[in-house]
PDB file with one MODEL, atoms N, CA, C and O in Angstrom:
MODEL        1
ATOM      1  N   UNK A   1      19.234 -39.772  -7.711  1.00  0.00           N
ATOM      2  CA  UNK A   1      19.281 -38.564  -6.910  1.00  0.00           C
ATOM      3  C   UNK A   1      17.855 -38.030  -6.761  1.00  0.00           C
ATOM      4  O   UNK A   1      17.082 -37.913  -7.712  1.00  0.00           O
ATOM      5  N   UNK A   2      17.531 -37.678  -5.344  1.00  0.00           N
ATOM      6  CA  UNK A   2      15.969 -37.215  -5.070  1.00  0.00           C
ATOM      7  C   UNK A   2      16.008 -36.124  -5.683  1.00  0.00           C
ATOM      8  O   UNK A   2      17.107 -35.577  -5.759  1.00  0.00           O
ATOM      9  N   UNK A   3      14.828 -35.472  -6.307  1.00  0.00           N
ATOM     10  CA  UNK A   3      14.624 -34.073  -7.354  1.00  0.00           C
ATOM     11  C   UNK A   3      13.729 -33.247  -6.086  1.00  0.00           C
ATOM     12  O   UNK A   3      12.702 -33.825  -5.728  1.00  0.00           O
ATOM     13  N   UNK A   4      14.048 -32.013  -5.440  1.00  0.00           N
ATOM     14  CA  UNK A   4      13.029 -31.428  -4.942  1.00  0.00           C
ATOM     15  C   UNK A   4      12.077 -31.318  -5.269  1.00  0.00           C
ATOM     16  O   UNK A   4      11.995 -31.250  -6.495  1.00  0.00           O
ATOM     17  N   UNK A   5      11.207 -31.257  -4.761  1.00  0.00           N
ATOM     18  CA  UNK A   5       9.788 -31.446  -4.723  1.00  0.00           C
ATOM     19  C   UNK A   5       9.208 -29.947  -4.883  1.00  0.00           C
ATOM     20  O   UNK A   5       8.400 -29.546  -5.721  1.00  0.00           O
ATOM     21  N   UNK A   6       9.917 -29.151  -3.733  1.00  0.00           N
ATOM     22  CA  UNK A   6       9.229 -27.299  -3.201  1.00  0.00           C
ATOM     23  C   UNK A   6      10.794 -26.528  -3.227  1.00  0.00           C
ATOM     24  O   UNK A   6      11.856 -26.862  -2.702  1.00  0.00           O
ATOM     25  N   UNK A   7      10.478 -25.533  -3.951  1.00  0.00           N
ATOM     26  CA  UNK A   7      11.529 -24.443  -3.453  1.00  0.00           C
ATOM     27  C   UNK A   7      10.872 -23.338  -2.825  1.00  0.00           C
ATOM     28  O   UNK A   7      10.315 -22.352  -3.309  1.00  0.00           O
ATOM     29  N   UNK A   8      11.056 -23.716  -1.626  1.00  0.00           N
ATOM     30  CA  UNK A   8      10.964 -22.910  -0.192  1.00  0.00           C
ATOM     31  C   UNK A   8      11.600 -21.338  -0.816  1.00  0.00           C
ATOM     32  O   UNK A   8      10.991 -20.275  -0.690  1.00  0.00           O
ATOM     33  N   UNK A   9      12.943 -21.492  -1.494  1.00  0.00           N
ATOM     34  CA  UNK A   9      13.086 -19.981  -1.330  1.00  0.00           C
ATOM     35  C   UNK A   9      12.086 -19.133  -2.319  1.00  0.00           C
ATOM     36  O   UNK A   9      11.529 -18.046  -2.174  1.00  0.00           O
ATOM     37  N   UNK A  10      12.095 -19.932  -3.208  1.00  0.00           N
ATOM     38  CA  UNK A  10      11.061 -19.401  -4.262  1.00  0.00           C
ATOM     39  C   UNK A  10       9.723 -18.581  -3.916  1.00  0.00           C
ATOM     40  O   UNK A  10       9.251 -17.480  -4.195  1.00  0.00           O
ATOM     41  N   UNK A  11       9.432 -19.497  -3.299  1.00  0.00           N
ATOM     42  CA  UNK A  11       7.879 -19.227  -2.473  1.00  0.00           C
ATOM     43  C   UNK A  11       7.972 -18.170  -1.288  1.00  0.00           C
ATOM     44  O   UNK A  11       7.096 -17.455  -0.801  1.00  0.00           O
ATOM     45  N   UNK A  12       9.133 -18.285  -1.025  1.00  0.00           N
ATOM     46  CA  UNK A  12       9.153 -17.069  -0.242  1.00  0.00           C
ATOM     47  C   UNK A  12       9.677 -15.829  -0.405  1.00  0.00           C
ATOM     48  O   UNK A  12       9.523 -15.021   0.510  1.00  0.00           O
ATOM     49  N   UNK A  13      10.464 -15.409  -1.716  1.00  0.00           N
ATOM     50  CA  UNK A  13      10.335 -14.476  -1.927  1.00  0.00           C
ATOM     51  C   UNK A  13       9.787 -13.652  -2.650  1.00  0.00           C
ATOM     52  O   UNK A  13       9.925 -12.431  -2.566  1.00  0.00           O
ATOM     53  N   UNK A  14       8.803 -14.522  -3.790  1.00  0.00           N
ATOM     54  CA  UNK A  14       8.147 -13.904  -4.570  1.00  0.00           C
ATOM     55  C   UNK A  14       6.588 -13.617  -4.388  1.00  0.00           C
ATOM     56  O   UNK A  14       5.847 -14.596  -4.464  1.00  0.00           O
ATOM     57  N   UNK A  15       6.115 -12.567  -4.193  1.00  0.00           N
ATOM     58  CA  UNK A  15       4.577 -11.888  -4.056  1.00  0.00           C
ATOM     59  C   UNK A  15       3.793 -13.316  -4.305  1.00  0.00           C
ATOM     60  O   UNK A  15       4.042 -14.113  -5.209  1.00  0.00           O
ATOM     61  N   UNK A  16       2.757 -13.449  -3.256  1.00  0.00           N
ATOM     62  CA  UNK A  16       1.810 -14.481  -3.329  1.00  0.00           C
ATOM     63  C   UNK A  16       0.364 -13.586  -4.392  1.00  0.00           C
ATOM     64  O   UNK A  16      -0.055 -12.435  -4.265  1.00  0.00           O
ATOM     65  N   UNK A  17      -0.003 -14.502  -5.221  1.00  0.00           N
ATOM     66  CA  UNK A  17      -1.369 -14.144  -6.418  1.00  0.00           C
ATOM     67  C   UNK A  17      -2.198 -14.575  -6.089  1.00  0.00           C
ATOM     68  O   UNK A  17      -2.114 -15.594  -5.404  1.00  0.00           O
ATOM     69  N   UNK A  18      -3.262 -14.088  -6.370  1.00  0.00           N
ATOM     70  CA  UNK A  18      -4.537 -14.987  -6.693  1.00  0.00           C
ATOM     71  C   UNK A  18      -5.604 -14.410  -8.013  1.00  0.00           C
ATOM     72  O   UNK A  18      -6.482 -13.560  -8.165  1.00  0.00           O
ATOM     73  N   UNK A  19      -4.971 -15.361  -8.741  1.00  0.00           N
ATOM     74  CA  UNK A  19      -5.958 -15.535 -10.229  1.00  0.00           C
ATOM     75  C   UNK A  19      -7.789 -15.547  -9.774  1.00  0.00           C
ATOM     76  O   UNK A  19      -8.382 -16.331  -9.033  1.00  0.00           O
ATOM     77  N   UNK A  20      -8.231 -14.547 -10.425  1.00  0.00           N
ATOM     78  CA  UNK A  20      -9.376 -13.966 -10.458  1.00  0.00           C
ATOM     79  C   UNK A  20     -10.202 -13.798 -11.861  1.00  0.00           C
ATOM     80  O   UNK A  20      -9.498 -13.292 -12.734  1.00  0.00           O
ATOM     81  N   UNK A  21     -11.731 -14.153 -12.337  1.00  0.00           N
ATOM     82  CA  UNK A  21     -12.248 -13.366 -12.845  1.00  0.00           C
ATOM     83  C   UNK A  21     -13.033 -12.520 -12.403  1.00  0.00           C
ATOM     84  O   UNK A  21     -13.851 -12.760 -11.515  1.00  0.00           O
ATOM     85  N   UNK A  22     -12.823 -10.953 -13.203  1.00  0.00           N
ATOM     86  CA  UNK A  22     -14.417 -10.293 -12.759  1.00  0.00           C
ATOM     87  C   UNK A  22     -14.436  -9.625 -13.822  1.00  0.00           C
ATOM     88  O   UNK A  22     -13.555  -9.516 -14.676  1.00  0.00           O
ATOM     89  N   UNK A  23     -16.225  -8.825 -13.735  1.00  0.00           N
ATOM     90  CA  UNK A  23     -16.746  -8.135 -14.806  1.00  0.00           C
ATOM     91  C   UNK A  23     -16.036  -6.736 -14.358  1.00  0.00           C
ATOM     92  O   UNK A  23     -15.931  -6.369 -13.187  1.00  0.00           O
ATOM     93  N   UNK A  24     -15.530  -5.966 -15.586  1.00  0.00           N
ATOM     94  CA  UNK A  24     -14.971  -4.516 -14.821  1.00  0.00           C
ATOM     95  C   UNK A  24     -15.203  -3.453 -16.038  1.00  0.00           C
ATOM     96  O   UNK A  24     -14.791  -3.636 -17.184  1.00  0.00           O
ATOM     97  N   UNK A  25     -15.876  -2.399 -15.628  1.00  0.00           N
ATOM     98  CA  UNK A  25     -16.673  -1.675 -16.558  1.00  0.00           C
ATOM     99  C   UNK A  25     -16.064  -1.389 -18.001  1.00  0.00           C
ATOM    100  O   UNK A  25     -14.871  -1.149 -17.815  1.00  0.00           O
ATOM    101  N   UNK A  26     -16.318  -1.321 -19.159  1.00  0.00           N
ATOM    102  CA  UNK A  26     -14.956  -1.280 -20.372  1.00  0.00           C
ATOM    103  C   UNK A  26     -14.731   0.076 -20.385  1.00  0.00           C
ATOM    104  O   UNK A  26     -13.571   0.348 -20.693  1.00  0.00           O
ATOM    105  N   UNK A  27     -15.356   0.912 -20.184  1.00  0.00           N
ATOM    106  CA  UNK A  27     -15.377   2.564 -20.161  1.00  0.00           C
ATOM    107  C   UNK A  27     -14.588   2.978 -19.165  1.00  0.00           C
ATOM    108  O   UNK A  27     -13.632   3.641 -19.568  1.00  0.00           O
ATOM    109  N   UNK A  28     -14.647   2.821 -17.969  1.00  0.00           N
ATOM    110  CA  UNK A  28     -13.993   3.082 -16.825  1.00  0.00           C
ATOM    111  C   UNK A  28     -12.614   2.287 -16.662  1.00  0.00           C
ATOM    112  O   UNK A  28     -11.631   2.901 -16.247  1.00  0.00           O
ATOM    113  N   UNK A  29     -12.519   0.787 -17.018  1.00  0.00           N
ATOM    114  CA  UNK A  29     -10.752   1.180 -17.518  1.00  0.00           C
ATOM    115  C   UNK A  29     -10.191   1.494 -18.061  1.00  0.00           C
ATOM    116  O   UNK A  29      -9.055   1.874 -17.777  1.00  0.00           O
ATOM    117  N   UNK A  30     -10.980   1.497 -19.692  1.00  0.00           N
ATOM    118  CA  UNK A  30     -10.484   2.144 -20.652  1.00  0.00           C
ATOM    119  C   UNK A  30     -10.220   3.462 -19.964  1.00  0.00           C
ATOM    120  O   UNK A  30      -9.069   3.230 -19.593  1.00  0.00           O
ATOM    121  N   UNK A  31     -10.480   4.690 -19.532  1.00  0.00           N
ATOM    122  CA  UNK A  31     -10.007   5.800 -18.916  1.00  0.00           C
ATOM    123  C   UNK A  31      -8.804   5.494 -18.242  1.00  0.00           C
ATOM    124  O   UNK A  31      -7.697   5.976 -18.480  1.00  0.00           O
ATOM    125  N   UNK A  32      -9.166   4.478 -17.199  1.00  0.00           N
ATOM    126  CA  UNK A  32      -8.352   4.297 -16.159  1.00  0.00           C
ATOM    127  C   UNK A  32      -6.715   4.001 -16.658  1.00  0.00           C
ATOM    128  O   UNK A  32      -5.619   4.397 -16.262  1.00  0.00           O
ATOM    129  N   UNK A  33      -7.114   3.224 -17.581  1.00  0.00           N
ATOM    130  CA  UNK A  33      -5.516   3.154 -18.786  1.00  0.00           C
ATOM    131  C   UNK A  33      -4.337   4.160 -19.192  1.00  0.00           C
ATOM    132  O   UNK A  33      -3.134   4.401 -19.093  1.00  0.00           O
ATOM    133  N   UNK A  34      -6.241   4.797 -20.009  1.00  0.00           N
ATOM    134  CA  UNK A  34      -5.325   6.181 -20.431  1.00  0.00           C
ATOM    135  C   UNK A  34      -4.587   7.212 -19.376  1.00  0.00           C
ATOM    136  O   UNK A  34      -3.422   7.430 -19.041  1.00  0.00           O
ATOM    137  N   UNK A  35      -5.369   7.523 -19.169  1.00  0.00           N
ATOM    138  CA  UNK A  35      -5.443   8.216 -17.565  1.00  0.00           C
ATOM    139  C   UNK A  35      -3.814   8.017 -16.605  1.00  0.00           C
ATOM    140  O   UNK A  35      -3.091   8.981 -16.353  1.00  0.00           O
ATOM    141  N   UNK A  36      -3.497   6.576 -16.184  1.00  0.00           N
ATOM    142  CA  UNK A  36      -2.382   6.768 -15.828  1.00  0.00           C
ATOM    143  C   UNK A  36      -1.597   6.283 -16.274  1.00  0.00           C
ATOM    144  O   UNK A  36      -0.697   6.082 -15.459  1.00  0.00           O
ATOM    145  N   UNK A  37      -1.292   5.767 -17.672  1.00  0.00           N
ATOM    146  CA  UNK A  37      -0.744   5.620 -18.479  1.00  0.00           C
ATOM    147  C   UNK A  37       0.205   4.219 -18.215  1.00  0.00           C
ATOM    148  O   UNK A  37       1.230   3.703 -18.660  1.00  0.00           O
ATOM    149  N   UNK A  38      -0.658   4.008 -17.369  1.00  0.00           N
ATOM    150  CA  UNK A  38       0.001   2.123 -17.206  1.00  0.00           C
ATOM    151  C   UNK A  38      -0.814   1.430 -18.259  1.00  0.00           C
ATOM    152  O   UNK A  38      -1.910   1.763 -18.710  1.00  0.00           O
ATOM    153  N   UNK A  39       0.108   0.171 -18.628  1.00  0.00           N
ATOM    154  CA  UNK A  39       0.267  -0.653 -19.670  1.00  0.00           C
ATOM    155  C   UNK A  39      -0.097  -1.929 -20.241  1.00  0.00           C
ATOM    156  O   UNK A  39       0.121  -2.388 -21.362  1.00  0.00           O
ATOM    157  N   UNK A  40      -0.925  -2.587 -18.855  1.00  0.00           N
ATOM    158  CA  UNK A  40      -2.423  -3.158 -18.646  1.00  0.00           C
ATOM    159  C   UNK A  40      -3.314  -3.341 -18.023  1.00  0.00           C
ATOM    160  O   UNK A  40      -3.276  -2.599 -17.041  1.00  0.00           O
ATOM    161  N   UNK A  41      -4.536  -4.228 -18.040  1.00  0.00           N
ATOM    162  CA  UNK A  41      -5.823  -4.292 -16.825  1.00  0.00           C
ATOM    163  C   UNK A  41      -5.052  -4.804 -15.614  1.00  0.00           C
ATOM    164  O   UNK A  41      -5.475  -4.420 -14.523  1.00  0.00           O
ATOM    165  N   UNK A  42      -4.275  -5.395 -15.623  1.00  0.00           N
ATOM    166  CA  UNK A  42      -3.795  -5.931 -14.102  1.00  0.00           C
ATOM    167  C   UNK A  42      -2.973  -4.897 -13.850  1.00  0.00           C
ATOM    168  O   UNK A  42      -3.477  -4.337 -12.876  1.00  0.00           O
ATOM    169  N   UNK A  43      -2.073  -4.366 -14.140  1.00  0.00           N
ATOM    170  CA  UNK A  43      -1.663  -2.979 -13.555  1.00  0.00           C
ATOM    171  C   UNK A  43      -2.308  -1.628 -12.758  1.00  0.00           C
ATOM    172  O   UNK A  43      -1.846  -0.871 -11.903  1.00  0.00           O
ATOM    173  N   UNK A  44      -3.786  -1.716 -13.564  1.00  0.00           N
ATOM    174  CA  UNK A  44      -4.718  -0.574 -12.996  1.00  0.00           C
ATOM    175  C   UNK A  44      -5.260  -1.306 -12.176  1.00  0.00           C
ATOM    176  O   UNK A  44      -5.767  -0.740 -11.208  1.00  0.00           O
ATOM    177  N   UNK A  45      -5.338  -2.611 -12.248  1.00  0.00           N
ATOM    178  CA  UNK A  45      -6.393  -3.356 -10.614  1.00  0.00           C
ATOM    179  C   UNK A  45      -5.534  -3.093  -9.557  1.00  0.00           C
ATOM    180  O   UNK A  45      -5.736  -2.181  -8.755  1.00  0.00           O
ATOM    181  N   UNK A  46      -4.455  -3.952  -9.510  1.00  0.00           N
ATOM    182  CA  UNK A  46      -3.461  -3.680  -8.788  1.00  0.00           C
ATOM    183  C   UNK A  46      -2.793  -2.270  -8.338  1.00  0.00           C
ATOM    184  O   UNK A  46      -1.995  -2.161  -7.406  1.00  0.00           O
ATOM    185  N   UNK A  47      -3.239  -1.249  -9.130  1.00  0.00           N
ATOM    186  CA  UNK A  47      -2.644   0.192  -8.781  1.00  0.00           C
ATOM    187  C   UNK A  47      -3.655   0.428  -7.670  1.00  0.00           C
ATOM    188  O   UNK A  47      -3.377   0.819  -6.537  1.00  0.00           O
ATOM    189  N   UNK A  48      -4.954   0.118  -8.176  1.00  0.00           N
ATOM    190  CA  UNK A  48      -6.569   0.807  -7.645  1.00  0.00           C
ATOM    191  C   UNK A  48      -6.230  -0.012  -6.365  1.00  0.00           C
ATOM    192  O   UNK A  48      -6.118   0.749  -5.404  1.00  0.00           O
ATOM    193  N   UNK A  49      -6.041  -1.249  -6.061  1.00  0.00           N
ATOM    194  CA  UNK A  49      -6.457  -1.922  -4.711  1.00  0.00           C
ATOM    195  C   UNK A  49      -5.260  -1.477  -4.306  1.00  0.00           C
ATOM    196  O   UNK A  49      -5.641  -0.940  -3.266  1.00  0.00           O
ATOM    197  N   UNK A  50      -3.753  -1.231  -4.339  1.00  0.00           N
ATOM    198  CA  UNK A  50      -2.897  -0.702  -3.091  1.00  0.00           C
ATOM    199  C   UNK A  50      -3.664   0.637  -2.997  1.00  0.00           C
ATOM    200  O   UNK A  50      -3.961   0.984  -1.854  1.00  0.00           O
ATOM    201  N   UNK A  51      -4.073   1.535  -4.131  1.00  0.00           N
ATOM    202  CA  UNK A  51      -4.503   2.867  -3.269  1.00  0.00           C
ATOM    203  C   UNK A  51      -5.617   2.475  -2.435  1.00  0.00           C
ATOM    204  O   UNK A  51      -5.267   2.494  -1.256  1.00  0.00           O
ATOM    205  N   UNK A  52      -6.745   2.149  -2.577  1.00  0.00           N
ATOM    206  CA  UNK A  52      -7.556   1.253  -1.904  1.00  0.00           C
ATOM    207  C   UNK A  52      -7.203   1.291  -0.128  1.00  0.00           C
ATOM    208  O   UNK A  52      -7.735   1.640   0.926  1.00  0.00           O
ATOM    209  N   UNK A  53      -6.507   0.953  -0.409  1.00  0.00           N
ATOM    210  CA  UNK A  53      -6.083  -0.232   0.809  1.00  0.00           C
ATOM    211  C   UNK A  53      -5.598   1.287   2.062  1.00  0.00           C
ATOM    212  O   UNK A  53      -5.923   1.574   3.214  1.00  0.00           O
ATOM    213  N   UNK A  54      -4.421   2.092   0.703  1.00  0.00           N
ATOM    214  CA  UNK A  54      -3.822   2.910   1.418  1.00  0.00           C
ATOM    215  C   UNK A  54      -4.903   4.075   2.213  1.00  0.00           C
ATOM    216  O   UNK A  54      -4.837   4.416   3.395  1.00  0.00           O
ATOM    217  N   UNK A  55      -5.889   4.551   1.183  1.00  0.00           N
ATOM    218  CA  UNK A  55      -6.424   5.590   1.592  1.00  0.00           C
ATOM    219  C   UNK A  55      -7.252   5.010   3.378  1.00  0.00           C
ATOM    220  O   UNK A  55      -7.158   5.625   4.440  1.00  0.00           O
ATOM    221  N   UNK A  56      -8.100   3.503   3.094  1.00  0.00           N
ATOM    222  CA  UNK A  56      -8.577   2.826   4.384  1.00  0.00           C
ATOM    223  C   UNK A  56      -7.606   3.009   5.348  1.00  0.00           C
ATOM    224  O   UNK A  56      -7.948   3.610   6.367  1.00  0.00           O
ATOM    225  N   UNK A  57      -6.319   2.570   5.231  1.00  0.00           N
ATOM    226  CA  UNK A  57      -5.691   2.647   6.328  1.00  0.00           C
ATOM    227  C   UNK A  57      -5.336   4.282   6.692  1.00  0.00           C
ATOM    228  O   UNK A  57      -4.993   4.498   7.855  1.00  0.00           O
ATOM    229  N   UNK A  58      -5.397   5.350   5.825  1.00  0.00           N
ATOM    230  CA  UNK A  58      -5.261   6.531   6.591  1.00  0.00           C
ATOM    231  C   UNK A  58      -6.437   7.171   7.267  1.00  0.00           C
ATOM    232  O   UNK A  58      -6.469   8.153   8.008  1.00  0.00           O
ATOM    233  N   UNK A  59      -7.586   6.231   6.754  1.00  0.00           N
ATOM    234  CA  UNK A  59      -8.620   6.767   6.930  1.00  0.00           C
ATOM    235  C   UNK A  59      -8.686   6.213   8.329  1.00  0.00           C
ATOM    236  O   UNK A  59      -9.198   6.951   9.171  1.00  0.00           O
ATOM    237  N   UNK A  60      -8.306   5.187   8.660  1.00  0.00           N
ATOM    238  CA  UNK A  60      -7.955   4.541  10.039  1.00  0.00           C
ATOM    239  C   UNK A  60      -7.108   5.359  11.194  1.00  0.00           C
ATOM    240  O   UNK A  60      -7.501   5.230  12.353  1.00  0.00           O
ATOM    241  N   UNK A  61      -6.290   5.956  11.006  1.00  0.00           N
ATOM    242  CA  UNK A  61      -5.714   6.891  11.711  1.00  0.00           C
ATOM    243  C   UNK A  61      -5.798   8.066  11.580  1.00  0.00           C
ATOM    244  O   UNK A  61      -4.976   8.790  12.140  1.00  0.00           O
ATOM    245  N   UNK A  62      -6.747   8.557  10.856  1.00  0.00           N
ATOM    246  CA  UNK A  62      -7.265   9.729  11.060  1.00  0.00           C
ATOM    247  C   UNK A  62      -8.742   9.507  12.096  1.00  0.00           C
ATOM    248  O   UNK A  62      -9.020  10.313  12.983  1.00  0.00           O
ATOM    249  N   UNK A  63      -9.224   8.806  11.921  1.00  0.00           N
ATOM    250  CA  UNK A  63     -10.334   8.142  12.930  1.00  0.00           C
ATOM    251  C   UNK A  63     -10.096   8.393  14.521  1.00  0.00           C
ATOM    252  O   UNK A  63     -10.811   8.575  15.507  1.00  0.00           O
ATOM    253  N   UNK A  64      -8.396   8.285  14.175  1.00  0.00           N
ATOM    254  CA  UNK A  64      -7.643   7.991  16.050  1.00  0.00           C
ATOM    255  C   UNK A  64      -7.478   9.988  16.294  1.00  0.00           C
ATOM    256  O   UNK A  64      -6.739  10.445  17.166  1.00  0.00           O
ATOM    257  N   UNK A  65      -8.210  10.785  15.460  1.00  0.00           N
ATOM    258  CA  UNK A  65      -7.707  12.197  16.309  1.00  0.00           C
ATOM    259  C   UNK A  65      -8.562  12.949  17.476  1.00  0.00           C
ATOM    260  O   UNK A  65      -9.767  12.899  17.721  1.00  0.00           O
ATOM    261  N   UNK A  66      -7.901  13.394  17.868  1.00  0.00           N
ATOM    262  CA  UNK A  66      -8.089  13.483  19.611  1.00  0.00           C
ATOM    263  C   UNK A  66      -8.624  12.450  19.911  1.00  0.00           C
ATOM    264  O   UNK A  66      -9.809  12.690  20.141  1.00  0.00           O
ATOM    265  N   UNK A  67      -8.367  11.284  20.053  1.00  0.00           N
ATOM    266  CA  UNK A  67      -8.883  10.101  21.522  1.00  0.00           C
ATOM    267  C   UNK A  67      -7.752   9.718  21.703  1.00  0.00           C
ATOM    268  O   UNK A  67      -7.757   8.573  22.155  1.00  0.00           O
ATOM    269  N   UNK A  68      -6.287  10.327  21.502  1.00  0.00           N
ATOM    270  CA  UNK A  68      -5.380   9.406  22.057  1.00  0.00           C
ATOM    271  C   UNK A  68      -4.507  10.200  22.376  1.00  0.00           C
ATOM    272  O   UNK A  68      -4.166  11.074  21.580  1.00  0.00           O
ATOM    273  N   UNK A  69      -3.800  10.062  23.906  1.00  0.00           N
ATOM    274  CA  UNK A  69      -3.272  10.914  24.903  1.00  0.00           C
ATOM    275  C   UNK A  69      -1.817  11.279  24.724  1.00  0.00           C
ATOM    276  O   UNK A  69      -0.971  10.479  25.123  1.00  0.00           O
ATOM    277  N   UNK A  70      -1.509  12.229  24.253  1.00  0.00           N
ATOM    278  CA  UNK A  70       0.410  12.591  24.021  1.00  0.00           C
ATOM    279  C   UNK A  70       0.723  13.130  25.065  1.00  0.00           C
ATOM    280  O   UNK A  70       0.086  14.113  25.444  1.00  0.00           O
ATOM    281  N   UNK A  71       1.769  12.634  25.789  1.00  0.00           N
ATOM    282  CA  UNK A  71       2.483  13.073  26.899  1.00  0.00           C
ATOM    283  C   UNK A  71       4.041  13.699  26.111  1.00  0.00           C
ATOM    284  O   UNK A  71       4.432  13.164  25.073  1.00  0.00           O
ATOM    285  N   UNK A  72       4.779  14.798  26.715  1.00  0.00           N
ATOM    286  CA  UNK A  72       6.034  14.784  26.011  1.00  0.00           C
ATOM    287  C   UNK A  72       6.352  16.469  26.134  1.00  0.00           C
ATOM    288  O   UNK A  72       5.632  17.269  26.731  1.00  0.00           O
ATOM    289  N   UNK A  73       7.414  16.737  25.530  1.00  0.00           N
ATOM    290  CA  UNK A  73       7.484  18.395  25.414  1.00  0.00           C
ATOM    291  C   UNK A  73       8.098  18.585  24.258  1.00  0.00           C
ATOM    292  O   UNK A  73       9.316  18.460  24.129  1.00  0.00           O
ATOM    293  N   UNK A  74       7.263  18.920  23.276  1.00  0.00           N
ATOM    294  CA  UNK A  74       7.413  18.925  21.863  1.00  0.00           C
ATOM    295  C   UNK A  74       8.397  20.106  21.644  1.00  0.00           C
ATOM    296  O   UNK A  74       9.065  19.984  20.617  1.00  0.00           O
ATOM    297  N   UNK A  75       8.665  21.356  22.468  1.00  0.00           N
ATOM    298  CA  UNK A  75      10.020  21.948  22.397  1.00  0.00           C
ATOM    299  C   UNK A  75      11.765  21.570  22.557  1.00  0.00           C
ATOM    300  O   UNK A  75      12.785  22.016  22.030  1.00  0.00           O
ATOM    301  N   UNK A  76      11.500  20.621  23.472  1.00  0.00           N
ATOM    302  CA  UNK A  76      12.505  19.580  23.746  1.00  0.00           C
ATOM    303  C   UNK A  76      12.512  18.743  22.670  1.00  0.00           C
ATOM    304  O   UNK A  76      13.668  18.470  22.348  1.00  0.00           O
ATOM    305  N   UNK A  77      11.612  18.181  21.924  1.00  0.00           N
ATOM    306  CA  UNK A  77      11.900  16.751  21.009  1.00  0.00           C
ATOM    307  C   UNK A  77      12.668  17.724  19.627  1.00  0.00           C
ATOM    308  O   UNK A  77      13.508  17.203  18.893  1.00  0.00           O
ATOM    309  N   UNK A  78      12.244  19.061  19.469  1.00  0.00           N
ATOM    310  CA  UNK A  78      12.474  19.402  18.692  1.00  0.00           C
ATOM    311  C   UNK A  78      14.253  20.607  18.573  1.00  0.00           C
ATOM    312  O   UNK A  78      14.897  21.182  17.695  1.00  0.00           O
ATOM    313  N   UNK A  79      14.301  20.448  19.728  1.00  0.00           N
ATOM    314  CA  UNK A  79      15.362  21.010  20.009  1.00  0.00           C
ATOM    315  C   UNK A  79      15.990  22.427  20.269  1.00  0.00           C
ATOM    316  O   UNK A  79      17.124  22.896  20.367  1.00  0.00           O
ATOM    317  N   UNK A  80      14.087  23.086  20.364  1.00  0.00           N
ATOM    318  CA  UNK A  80      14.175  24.207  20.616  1.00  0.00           C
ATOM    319  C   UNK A  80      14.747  25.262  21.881  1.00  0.00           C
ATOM    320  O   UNK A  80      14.175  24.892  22.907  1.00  0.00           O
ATOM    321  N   UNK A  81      15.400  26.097  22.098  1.00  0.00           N
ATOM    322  CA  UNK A  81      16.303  26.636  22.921  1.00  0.00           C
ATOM    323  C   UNK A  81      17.493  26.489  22.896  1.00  0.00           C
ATOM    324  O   UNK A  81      18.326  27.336  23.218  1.00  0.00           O
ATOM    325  N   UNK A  82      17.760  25.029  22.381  1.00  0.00           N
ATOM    326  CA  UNK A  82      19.172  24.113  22.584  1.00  0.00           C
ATOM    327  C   UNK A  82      19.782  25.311  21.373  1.00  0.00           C
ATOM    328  O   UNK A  82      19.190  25.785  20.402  1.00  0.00           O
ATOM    329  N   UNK A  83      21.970  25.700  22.155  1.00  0.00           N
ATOM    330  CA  UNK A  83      22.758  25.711  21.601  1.00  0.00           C
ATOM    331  C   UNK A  83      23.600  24.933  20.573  1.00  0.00           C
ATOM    332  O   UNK A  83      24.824  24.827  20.498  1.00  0.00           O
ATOM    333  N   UNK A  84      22.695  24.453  19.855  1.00  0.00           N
ATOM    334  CA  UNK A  84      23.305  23.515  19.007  1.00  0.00           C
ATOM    335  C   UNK A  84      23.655  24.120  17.351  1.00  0.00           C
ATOM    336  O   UNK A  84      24.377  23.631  16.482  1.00  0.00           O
ATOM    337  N   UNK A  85      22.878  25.285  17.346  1.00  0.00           N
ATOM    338  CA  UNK A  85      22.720  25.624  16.080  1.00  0.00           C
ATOM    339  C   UNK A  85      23.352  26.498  15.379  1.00  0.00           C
ATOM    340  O   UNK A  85      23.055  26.672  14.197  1.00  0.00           O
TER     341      UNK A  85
ENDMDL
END
């Protein structure tokens, strides 16, 4: 009997890694530990790069204020006047 080789589902549902070394200050995780009270160095890397990531991308759409054109009637979307209430 042929033995699979790849489990396709495997690979696809579990988070893709990539094994890394780096130098990372001992003082500044040590804080970083205490601080949010997660439970190791890959937890605080991984905490730091989604915030990372998150703050860039708001920082990205905050970039977009006033250059981009809203058409609409924000009394209407909101349902103001309407007997509904």
């Amino acid at each position: 009997m042929p033995r699979k080789v790849y489990n396709f589902q495997l690979l696809y549902t579990q988070e893709q890694t990539m094994r890394t070394n780096i130098v990372i200050n001992d003082q500044l995780m040590a804080e970083a530990l205490q601080l949010s009270g997660l439970s190791s160095k890959r937890e605080v890397v991984e905490t730091a790069l989604r915030l990372l990531v998150q703050q860039q991308r708001q920082r990205q759409i905050r970039s977009l204020r006033g250059k981009l054109i809203w058409e609409g009637d924000l009394a209407q979307m909101r349902g103001v006047g309407d007997d509904h209430c």
